[in-house]
C-alpha positions in Angstrom: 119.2 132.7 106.2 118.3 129.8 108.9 121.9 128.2 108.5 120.7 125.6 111.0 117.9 125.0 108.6 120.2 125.1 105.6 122.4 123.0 107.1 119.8 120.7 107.3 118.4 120.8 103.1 122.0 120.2 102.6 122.3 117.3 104.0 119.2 115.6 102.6 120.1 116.2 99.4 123.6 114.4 99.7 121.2 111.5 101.4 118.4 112.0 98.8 120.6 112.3 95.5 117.5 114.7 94.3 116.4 118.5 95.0 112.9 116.5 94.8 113.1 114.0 97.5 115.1 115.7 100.1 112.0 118.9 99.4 109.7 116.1 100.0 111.1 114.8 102.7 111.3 117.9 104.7 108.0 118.9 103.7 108.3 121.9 101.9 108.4 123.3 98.2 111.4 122.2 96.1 112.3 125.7 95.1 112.4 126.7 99.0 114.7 124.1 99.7 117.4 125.2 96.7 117.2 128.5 98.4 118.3 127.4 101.3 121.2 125.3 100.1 122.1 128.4 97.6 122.0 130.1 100.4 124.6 127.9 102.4 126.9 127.9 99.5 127.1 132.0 99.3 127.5 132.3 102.9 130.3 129.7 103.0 131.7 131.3 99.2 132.6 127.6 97.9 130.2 125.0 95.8 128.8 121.8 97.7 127.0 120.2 95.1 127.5 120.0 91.3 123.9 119.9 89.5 123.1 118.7 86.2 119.2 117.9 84.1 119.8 114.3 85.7 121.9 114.2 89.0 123.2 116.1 91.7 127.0 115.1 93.0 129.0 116.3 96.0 131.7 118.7 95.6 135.0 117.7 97.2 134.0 120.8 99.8 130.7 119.5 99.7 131.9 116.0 101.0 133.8 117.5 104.2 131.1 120.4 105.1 128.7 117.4 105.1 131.0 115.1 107.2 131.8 117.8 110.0 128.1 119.2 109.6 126.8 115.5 109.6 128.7 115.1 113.7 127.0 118.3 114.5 123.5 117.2 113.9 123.7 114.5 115.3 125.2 116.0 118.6 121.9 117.9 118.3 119.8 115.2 118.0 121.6 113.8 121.0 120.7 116.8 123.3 117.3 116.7 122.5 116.9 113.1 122.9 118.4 113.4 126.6 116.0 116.0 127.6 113.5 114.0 126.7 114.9 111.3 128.2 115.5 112.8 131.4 111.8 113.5 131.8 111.1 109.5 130.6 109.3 110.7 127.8 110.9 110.3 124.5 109.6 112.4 121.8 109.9 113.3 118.2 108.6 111.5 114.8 109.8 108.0 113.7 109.4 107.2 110.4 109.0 103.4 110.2 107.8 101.6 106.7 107.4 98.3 106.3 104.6 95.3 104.7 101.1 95.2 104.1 99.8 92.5 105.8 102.4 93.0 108.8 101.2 96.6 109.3 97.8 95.9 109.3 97.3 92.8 111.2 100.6 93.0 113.4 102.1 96.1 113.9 98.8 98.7 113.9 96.5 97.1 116.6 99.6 96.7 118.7 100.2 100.5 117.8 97.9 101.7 120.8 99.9 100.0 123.4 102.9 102.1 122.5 101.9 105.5 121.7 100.3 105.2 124.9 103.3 104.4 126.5 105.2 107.3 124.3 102.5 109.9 123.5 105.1 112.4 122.8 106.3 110.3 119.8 104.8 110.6 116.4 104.8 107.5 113.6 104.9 108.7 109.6 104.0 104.6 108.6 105.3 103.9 105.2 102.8 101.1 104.2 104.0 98.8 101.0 105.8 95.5 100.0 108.6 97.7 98.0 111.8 97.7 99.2 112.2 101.6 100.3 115.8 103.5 100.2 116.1 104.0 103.9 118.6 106.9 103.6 117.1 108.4 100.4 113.5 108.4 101.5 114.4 109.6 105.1 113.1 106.7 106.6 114.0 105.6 110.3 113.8 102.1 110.3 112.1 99.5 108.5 110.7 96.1 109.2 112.0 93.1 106.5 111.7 89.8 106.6 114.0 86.9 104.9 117.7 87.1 104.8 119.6 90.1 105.1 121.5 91.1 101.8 122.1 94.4 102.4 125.4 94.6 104.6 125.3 98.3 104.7 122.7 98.0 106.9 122.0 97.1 110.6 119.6 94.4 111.5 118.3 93.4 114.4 115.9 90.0 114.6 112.6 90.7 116.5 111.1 87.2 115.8 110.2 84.6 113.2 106.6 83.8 111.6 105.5 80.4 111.0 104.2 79.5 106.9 101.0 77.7 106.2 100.0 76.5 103.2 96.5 76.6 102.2 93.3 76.8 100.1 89.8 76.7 100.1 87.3 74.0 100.9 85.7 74.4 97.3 88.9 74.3 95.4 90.5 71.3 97.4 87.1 69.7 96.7 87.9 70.2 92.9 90.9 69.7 92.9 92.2 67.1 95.7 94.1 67.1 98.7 97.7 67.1 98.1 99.1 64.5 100.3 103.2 65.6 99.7 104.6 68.5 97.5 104.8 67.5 94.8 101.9 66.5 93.9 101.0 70.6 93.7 103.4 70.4 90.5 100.2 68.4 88.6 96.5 69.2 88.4 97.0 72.1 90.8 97.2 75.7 90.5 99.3 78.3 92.9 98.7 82.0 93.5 102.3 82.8 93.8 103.7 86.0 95.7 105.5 88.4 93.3 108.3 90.3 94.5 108.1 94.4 94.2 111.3 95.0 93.1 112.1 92.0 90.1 108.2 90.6 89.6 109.9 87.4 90.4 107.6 84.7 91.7 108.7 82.9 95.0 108.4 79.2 94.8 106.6 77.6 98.2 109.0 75.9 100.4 108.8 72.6 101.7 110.4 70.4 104.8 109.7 66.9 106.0 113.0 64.8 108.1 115.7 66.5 106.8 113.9 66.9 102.8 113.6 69.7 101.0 111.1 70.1 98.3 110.5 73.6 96.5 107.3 73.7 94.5 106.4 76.8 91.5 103.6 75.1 90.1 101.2 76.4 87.4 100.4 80.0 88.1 96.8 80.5 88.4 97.8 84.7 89.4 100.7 86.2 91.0 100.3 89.2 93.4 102.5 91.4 94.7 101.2 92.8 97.7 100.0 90.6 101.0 96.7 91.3 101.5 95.9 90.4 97.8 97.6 87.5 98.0 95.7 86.4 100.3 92.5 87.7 98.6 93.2 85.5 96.3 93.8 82.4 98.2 90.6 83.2 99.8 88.4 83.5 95.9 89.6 79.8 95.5 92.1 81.0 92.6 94.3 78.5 94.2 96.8 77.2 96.6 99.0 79.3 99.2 101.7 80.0 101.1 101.6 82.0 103.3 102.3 83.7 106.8 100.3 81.7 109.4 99.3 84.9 111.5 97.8 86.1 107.8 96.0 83.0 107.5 94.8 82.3 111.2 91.2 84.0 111.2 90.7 82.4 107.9 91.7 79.1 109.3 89.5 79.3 112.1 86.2 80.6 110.3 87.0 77.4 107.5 87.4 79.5 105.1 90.7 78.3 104.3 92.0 74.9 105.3 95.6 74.0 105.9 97.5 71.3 103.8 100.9 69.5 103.8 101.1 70.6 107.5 103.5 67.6 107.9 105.3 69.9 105.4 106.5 72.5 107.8 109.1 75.0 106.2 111.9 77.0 108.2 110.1 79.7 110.2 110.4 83.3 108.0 112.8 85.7 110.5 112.0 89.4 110.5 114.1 92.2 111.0 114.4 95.8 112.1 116.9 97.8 109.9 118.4 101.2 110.2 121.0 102.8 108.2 124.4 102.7 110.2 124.9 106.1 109.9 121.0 107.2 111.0 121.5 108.5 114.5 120.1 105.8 116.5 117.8 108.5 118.9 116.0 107.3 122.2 112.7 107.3 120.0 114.1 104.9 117.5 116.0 102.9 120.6 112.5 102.6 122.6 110.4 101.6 119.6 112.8 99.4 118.3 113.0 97.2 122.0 109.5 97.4 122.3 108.5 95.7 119.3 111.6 93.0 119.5 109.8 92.3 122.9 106.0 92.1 121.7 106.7 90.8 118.0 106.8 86.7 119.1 103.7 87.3 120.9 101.9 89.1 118.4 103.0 86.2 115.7 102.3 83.5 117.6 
């Protein structure tokens, strides 16, 4: 048995809370992964997790092997890190996950720039507008926008994007140009942004000297991914709001013209998290600086 590597499927599954995902996340077949951890618990002669058809919990043992074990890892992870840090290379793979339109219109061109400042490191891009389980799905870090909610985790702010609200030429044609808010609750419609996780729509948000307007409108579609959202602002399905660096090419090429810009919410602040307890390695350390440094640019 690779107790190193049991070690290891051990502690995913306490992370993951399945067989399935912590297999997955290490990349290799479920039953190779129960092995290992049966394995571990004949070697060490006690049980460390209790399985049932549903759910897997942590023994009592289980709990303290994983605490002790849990310091060890990470004491690994720390020697590797400083020999690659002592040759100014870090190395390793980062898993990072985080929004549609922010990957591929922020985050991806930029991409080049760092990999070819770190070519040792390795990115596993989670690409989606759900929320993901950052300890359960192995994930590094993530990039989030709006407020914080989850206090278990560590934020850092690497900038803000500005909103525009817009739509096309043909549908302002047809429909008028709103000259305040409200005027978007009549004779208007609004392709609202869903949220993933509750299908919620998010009402547009509006700020003129020190008023605060928030508009839902009559739905025309809701979306729940970026780029769609924007698709279908750009079909003319109707007014919206959305991130200005989304918007910009659109803008430019009149394909989408701004409105209410008097109307200027609260830039949207974005975050990188990490779990508190995810070893915070010289890979994740170096990406997360260089994108808190580029990020303002790259939204501007």
């Amino acid at each position: 048995m690779d107790q190193l590597l049991a070690i290891r499927a051990f502690a995913r599954v306490v992370e993951a809370g399945t067989f399935t995902k912590a297999a997955d996340s290490m990349n290799m077949p479920n039953a190779t992964l129960t092995k290992l951890v049966q394995g571990l618990e004949a070697h060490l002669g006690v049980k460390l997790l209790q399985r049932t058809t549903r759910r897997v919990s942590v023994t009592p043992e289980g709990a303290a092997y994983y605490e002790r074990t849990g310091r060890m890892l990470k004491e690994l992870e720390d020697i590797d890190g400083s020999i690659g840090a002592d040759q100014g290379r870090p190395r390793g793979q980062l898993r990072i996950d985080m929004g549609s339109s922010l990957a591929n219109l922020i985050i991806i061109p930029a991409l080049p720039e760092f990999l070819e400042r770190y070519p040792d490191i390795r990115i596993d891009l989670g690409v989606s507008d759900r929320l993901v389980d950052l300890v359960g799905d192995n994930v590094d870090c993530v990039i989030r926008g709006g407020t914080l909610i989850e206090m278990s985790l560590i934020g850092r702010q690497i900038g803000a994007a500005r909103w525009v609200t817009c739509a096309t030429p043909d549908y302002l044609k047809r429909h008028g140009v709103p000259r305040e808010p409200l005027e978007l609750e009549t004779g208007h419609l609004i392709v609202s942004y869903l949220l993933s996780r509750t299908n919620r729509a998010v009402p547009m948000h509006f700020v003129h000297a020190g008023r605060k307007v928030e508009i839902s409108g009559t739905r025309a579609i809701g979306v729940n991914e970026g780029n769609a959202h924007l698709a279908a602002g750009l079909a003319g399905l109707g007014v919206i709001q959305t991130f200005a660096y989304t918007a910009k090419a659109h803008i430019a090429s009149g394909a989408l013209v701004p409105i209410l810009e008097d109307w200027q919410p609260a830039p949207y602040p974005f975050y990188v998290v990490y779990p508190p307890n995810r070893h915070l390695s010289n890979r994740l350390r170096v990406f997360i600086d260089w994108i808190a440094g580029r990020f303002p640019g790259l939204t501007a």
